[in-house]
mmCIF file of the N, C-alpha and C atoms, coordinates in Angstrom:
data_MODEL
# 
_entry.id   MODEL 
# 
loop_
_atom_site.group_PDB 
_atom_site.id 
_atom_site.type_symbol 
_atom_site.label_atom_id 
_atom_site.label_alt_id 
_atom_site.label_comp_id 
_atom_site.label_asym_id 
_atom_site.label_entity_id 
_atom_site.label_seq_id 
_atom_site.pdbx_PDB_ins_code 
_atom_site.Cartn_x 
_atom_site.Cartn_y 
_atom_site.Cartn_z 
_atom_site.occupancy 
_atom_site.B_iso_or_equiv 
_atom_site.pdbx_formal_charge 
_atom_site.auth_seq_id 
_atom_site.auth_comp_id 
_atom_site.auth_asym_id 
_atom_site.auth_atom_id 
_atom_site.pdbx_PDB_model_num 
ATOM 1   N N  . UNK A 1 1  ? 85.219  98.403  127.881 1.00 0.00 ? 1  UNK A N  1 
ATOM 2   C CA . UNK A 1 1  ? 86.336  98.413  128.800 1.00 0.00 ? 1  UNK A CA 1 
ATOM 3   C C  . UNK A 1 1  ? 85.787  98.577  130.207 1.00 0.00 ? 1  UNK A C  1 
ATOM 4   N N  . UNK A 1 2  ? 86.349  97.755  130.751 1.00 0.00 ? 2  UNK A N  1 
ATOM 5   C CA . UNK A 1 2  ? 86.013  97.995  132.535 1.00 0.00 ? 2  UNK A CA 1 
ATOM 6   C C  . UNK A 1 2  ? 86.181  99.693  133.150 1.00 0.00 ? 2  UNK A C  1 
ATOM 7   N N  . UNK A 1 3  ? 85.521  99.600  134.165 1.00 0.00 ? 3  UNK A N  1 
ATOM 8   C CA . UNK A 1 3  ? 85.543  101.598 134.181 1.00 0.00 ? 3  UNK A CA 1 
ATOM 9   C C  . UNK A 1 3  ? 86.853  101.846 134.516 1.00 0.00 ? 3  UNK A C  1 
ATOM 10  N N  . UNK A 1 4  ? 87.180  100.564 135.859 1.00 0.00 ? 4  UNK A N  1 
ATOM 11  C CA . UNK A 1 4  ? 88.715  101.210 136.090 1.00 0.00 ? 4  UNK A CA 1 
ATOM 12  C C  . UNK A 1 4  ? 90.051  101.162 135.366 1.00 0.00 ? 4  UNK A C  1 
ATOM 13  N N  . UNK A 1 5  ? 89.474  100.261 134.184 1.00 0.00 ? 5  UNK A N  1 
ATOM 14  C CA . UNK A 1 5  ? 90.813  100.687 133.573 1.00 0.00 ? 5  UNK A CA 1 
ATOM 15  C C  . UNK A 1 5  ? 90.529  101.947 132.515 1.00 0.00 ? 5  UNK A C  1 
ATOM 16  N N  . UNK A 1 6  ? 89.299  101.818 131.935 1.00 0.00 ? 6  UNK A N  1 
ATOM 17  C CA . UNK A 1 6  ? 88.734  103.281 131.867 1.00 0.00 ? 6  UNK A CA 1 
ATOM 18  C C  . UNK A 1 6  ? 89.736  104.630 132.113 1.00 0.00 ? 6  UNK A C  1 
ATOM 19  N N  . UNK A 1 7  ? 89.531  104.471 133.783 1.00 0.00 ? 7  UNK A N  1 
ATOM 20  C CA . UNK A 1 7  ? 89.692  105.592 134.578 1.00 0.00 ? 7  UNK A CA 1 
ATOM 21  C C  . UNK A 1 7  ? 90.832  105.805 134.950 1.00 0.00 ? 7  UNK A C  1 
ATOM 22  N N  . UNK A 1 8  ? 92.195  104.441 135.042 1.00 0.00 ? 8  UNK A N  1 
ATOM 23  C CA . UNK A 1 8  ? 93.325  104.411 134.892 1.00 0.00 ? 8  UNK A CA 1 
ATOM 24  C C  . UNK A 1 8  ? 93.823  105.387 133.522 1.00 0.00 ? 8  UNK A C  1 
ATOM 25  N N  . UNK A 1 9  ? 93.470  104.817 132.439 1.00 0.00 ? 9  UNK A N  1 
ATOM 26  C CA . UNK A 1 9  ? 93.745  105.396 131.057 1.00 0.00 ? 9  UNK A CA 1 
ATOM 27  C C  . UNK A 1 9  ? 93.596  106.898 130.986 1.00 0.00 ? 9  UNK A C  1 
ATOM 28  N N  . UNK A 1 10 ? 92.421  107.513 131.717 1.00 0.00 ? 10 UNK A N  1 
ATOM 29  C CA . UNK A 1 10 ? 92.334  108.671 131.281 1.00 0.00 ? 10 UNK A CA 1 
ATOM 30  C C  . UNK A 1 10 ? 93.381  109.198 132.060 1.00 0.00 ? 10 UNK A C  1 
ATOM 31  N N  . UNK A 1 11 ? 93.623  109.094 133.413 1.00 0.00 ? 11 UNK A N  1 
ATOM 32  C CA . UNK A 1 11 ? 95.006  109.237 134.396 1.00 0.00 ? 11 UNK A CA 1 
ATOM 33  C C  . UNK A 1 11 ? 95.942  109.576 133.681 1.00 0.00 ? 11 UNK A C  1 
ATOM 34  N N  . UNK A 1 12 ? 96.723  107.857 132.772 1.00 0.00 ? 12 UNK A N  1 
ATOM 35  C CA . UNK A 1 12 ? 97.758  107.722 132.233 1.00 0.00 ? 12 UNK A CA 1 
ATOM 36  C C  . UNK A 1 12 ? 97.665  109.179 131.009 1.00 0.00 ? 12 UNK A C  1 
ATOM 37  N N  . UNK A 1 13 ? 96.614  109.737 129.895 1.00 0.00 ? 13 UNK A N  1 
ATOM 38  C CA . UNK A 1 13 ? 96.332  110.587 129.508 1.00 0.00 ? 13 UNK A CA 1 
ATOM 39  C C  . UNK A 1 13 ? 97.136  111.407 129.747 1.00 0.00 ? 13 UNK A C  1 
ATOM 40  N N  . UNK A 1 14 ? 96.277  112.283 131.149 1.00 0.00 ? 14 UNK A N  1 
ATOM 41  C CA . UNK A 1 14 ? 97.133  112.792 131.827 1.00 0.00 ? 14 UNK A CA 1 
ATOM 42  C C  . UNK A 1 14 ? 98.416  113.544 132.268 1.00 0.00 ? 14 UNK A C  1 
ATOM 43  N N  . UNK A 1 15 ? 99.140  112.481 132.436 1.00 0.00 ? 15 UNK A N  1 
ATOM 44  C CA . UNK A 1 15 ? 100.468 111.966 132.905 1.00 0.00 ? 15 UNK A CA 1 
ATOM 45  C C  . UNK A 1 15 ? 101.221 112.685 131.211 1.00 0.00 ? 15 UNK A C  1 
ATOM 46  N N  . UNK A 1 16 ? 100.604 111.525 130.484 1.00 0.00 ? 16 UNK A N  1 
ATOM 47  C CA . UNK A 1 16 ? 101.104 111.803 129.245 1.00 0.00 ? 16 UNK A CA 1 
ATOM 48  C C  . UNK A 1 16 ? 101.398 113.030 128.805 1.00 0.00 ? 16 UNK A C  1 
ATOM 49  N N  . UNK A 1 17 ? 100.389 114.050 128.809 1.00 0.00 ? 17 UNK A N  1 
ATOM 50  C CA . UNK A 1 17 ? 100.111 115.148 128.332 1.00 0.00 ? 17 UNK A CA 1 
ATOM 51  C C  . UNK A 1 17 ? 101.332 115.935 129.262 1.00 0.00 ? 17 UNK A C  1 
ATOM 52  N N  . UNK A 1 18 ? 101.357 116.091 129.868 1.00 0.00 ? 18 UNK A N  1 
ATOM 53  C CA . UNK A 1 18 ? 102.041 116.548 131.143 1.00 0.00 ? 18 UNK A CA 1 
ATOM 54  C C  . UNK A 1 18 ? 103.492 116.455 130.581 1.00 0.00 ? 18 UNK A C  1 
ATOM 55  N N  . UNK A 1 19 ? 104.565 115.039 130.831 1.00 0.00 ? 19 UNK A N  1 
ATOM 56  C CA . UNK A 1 19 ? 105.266 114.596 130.049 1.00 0.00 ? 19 UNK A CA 1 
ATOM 57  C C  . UNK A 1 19 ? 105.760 114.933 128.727 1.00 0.00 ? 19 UNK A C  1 
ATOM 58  N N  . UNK A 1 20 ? 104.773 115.239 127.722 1.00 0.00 ? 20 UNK A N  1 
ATOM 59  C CA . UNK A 1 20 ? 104.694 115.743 127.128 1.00 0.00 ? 20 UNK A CA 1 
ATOM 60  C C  . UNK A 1 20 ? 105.253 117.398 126.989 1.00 0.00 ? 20 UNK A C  1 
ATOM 61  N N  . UNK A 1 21 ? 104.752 118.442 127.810 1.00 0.00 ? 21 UNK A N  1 
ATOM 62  C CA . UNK A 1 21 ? 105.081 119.780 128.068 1.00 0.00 ? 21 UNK A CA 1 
ATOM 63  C C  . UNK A 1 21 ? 105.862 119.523 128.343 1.00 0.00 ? 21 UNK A C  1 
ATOM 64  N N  . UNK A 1 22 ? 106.585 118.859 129.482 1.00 0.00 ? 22 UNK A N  1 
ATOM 65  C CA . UNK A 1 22 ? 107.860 118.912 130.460 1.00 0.00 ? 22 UNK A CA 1 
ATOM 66  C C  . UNK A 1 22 ? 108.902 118.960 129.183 1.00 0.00 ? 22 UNK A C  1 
ATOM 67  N N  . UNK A 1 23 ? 108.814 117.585 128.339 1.00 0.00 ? 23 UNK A N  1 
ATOM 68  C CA . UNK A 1 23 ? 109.586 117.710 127.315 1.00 0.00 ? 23 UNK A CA 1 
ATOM 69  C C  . UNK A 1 23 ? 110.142 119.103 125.956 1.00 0.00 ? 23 UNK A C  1 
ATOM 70  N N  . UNK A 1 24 ? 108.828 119.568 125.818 1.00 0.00 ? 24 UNK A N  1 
ATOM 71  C CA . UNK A 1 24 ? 109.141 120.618 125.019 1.00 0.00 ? 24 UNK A CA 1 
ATOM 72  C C  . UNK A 1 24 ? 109.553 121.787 125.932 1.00 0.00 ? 24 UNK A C  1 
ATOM 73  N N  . UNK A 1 25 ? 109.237 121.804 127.143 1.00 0.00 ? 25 UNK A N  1 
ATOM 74  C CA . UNK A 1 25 ? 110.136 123.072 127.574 1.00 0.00 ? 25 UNK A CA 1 
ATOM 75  C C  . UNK A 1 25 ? 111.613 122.476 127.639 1.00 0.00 ? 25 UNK A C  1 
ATOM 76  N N  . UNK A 1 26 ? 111.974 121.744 127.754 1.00 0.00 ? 26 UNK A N  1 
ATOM 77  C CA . UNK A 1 26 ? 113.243 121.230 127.729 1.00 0.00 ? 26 UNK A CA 1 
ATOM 78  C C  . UNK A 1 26 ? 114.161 121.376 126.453 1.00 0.00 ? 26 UNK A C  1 
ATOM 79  N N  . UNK A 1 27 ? 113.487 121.121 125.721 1.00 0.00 ? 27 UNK A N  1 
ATOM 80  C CA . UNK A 1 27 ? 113.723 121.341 124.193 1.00 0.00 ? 27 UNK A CA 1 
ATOM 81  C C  . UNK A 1 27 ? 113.895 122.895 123.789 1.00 0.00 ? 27 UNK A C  1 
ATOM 82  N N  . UNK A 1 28 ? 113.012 123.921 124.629 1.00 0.00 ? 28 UNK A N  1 
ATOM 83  C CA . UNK A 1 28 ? 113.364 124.846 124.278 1.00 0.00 ? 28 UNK A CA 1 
ATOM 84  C C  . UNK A 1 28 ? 114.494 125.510 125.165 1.00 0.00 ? 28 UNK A C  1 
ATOM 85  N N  . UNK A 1 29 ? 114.457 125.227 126.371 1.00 0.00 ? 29 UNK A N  1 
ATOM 86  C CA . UNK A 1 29 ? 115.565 125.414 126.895 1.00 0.00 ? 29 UNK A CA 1 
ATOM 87  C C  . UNK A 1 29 ? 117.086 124.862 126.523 1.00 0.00 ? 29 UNK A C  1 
ATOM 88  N N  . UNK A 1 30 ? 117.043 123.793 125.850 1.00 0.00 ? 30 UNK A N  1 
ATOM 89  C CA . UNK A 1 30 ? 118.446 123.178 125.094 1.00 0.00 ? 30 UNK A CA 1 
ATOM 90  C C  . UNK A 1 30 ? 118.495 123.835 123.788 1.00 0.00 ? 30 UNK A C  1 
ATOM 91  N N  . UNK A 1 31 ? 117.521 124.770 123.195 1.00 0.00 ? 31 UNK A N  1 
ATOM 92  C CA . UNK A 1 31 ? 117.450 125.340 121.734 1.00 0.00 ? 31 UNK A CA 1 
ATOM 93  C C  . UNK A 1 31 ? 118.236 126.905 122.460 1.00 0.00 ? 31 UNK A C  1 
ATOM 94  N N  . UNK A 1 32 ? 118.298 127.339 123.275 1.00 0.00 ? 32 UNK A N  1 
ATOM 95  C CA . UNK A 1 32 ? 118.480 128.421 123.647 1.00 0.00 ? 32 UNK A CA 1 
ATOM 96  C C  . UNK A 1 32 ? 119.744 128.935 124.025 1.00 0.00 ? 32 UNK A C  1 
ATOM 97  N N  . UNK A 1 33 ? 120.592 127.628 124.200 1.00 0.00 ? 33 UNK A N  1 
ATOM 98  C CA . UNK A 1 33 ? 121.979 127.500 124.873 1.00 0.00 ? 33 UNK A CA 1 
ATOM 99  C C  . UNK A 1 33 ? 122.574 125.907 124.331 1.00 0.00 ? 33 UNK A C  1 
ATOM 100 N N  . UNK A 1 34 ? 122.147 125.294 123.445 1.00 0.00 ? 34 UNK A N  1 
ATOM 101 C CA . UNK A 1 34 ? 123.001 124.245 123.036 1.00 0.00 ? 34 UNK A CA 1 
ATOM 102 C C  . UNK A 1 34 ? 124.133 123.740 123.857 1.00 0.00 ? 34 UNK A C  1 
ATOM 103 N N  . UNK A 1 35 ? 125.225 124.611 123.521 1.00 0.00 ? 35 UNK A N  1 
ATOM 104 C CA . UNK A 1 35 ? 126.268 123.666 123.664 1.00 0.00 ? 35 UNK A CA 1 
ATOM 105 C C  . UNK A 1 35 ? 126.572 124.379 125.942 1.00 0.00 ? 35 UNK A C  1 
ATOM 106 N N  . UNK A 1 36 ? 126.158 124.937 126.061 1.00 0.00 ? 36 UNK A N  1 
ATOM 107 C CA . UNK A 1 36 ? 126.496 125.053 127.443 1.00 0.00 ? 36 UNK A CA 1 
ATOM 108 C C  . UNK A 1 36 ? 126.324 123.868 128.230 1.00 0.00 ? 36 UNK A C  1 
ATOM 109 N N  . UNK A 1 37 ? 126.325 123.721 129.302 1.00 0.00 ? 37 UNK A N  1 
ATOM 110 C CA . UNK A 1 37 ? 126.216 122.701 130.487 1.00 0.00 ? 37 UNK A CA 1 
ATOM 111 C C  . UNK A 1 37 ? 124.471 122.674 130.807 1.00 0.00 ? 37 UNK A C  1 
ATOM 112 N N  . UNK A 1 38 ? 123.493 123.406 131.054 1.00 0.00 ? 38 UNK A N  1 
ATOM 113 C CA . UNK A 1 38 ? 122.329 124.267 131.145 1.00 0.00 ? 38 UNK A CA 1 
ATOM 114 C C  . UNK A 1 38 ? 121.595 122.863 130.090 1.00 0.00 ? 38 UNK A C  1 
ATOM 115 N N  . UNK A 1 39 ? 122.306 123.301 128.899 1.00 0.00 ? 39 UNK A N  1 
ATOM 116 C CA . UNK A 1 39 ? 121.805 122.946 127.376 1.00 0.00 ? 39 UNK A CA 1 
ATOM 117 C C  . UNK A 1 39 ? 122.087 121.045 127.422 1.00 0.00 ? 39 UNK A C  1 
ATOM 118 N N  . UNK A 1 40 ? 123.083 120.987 127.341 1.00 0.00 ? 40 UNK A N  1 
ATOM 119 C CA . UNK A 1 40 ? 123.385 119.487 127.465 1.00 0.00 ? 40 UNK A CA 1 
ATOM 120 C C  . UNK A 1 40 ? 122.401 119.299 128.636 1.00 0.00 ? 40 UNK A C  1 
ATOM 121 N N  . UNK A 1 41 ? 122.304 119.634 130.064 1.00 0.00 ? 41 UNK A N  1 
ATOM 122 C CA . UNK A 1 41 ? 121.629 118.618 130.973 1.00 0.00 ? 41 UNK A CA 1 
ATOM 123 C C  . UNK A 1 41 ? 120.266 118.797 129.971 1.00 0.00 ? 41 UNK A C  1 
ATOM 124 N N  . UNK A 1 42 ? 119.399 119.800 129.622 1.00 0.00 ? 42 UNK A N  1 
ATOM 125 C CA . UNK A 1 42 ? 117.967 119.500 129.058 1.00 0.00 ? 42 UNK A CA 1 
ATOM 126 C C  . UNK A 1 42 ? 117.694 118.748 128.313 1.00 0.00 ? 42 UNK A C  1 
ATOM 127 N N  . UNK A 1 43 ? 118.988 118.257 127.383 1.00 0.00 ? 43 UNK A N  1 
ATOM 128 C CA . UNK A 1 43 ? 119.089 117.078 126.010 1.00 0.00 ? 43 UNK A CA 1 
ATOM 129 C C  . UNK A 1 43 ? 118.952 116.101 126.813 1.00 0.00 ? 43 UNK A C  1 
ATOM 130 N N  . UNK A 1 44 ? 119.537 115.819 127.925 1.00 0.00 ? 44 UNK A N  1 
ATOM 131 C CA . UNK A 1 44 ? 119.412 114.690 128.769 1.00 0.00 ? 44 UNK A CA 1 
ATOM 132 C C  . UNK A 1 44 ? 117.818 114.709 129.078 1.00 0.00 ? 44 UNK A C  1 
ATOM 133 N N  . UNK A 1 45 ? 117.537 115.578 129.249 1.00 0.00 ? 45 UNK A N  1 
ATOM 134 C CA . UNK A 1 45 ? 116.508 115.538 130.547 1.00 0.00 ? 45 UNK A CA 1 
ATOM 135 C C  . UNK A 1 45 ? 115.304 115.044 129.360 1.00 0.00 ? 45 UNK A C  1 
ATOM 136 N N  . UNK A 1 46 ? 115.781 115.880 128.021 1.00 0.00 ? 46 UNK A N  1 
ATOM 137 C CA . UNK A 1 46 ? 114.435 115.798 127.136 1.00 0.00 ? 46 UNK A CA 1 
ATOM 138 C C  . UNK A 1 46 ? 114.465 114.356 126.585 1.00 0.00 ? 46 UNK A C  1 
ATOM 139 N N  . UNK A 1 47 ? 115.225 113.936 126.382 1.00 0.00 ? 47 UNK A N  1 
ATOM 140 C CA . UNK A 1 47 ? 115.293 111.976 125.931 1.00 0.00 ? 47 UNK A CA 1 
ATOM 141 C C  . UNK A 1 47 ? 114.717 111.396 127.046 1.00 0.00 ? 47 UNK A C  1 
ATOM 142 N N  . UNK A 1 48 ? 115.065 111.664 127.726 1.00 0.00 ? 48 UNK A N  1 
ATOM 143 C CA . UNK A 1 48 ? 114.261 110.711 129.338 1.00 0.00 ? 48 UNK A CA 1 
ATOM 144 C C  . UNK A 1 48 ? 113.059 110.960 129.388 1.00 0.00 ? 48 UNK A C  1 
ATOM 145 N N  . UNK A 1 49 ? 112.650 112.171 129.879 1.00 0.00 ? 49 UNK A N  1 
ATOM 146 C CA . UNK A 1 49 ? 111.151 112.470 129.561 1.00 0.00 ? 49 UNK A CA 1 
ATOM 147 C C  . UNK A 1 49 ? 109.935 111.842 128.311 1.00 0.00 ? 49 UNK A C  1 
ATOM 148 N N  . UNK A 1 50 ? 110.755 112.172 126.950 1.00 0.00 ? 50 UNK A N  1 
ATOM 149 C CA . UNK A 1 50 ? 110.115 111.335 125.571 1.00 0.00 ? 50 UNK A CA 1 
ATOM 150 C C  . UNK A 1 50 ? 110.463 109.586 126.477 1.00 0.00 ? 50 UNK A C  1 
ATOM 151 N N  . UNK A 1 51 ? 111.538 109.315 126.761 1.00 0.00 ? 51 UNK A N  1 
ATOM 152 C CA . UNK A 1 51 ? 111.212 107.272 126.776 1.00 0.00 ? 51 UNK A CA 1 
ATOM 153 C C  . UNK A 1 51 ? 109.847 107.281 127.978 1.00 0.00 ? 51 UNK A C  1 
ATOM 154 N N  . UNK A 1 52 ? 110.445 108.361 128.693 1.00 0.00 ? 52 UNK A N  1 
ATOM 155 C CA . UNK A 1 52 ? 108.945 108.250 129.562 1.00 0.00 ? 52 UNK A CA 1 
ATOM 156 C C  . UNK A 1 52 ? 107.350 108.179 129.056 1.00 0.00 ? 52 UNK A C  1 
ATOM 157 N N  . UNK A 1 53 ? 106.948 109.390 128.166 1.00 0.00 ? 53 UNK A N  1 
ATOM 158 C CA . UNK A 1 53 ? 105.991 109.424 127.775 1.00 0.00 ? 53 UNK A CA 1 
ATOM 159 C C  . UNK A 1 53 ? 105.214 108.808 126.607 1.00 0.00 ? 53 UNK A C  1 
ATOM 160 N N  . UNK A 1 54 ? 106.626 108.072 126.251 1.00 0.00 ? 54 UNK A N  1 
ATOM 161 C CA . UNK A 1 54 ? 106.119 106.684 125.055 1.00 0.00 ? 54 UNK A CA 1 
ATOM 162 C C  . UNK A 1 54 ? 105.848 105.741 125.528 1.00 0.00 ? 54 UNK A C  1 
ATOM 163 N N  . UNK A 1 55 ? 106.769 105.389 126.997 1.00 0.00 ? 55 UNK A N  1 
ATOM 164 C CA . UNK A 1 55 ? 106.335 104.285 127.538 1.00 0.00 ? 55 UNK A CA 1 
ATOM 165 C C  . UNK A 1 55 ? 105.015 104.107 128.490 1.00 0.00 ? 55 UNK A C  1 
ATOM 166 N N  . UNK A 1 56 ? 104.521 105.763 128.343 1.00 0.00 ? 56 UNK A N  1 
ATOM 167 C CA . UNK A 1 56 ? 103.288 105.714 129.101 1.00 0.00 ? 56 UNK A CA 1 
ATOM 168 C C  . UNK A 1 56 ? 102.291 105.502 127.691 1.00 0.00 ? 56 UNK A C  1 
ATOM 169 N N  . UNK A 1 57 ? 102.211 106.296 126.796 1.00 0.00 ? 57 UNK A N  1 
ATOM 170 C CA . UNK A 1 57 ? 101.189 106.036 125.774 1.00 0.00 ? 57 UNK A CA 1 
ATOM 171 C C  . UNK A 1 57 ? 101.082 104.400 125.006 1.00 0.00 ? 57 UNK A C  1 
ATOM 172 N N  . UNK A 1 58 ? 102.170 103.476 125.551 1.00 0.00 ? 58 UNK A N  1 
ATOM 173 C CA . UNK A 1 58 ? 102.047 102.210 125.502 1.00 0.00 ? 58 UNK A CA 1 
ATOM 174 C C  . UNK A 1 58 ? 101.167 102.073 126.239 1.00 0.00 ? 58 UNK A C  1 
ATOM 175 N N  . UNK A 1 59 ? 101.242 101.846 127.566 1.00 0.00 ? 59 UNK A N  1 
ATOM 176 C CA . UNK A 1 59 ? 100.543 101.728 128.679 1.00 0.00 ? 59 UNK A CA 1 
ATOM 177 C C  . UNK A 1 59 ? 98.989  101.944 128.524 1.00 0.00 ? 59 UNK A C  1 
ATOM 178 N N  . UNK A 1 60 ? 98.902  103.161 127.575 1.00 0.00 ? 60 UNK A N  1 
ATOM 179 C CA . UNK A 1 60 ? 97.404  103.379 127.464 1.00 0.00 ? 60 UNK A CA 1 
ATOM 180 C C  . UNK A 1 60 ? 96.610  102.565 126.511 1.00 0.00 ? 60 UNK A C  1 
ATOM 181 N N  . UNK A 1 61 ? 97.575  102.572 125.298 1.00 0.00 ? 61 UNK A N  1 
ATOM 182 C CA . UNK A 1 61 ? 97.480  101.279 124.744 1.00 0.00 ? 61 UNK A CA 1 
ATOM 183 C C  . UNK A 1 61 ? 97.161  100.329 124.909 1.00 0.00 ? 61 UNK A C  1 
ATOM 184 N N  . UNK A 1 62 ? 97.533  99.701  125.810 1.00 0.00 ? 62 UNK A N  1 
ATOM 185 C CA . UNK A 1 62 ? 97.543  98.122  126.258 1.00 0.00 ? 62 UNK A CA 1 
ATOM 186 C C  . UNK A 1 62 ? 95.989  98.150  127.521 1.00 0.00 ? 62 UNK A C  1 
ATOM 187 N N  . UNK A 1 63 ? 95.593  99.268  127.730 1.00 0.00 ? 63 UNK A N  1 
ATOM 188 C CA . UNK A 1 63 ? 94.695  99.292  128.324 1.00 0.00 ? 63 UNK A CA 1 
ATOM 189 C C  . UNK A 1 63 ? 93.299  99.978  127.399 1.00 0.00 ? 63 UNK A C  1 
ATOM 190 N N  . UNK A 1 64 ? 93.265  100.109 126.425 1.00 0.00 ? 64 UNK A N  1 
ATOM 191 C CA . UNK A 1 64 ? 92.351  100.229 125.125 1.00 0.00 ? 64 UNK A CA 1 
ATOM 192 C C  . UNK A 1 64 ? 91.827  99.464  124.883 1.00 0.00 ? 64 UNK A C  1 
ATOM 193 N N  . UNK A 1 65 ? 90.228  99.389  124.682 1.00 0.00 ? 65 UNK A N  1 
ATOM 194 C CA . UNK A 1 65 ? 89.324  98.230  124.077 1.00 0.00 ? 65 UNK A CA 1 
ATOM 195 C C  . UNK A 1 65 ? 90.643  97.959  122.660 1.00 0.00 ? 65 UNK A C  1 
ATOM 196 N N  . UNK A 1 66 ? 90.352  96.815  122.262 1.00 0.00 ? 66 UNK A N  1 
ATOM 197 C CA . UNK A 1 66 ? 91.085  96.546  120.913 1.00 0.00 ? 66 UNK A CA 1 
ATOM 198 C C  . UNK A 1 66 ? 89.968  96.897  119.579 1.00 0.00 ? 66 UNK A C  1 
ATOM 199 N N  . UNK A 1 67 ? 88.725  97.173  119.864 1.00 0.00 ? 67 UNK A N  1 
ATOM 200 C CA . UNK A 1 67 ? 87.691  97.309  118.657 1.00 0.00 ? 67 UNK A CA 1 
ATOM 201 C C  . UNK A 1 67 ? 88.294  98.822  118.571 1.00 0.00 ? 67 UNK A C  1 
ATOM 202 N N  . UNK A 1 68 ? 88.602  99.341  119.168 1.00 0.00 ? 68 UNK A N  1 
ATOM 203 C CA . UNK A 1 68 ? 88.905  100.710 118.783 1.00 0.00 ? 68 UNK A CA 1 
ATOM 204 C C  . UNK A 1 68 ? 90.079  101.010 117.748 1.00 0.00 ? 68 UNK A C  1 
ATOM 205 N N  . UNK A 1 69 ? 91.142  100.124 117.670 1.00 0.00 ? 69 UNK A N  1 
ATOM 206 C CA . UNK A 1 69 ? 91.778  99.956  116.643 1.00 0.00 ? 69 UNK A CA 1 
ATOM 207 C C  . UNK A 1 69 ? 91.154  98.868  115.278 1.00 0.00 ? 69 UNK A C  1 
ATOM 208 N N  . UNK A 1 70 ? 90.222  98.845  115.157 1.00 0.00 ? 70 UNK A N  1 
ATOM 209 C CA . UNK A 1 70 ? 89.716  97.536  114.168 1.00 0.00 ? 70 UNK A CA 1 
ATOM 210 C C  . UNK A 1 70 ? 90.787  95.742  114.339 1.00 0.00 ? 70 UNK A C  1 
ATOM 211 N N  . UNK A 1 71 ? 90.962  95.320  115.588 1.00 0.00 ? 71 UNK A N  1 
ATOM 212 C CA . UNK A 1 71 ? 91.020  94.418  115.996 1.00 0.00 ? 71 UNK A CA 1 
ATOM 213 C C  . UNK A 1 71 ? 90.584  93.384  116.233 1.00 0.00 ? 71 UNK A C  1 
# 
């Protein structure tokens, strides 16, 4: 793989990981208060965050040698 996409990927990583936390505190904050207003916005917040961080671990994906999956 070229370095910079390399070096993009480990970024996107990153990002991911990050994304990632944001989401589970969200999750625990909507586990804590469900049905309040508090609780509903984090259900929101936590679906957005996950389309986010799937659509980044695509991203990393698509920037992956393909021998690394037996391709």
């Amino acid at each position: 793989m070229d370095d910079r996409y390399e070096h993009i990927a480990e970024r996107l990583a990153a990002i991911e990981e990050e994304l990632r936390d944001l989401a589970y505190d969200r999750l625990r904050d909507r586990a804590a208060d469900p049905d309040s207003d508090a609780g509903k916005a984090a259900d929101a917040d936590e679906k957005r965050l996950e389309q986010a961080r799937r659509a980044v671990a695509r991203a990393i994906g698509a920037l992956s040698p393909r021998d690394l999956f037996g391709d």
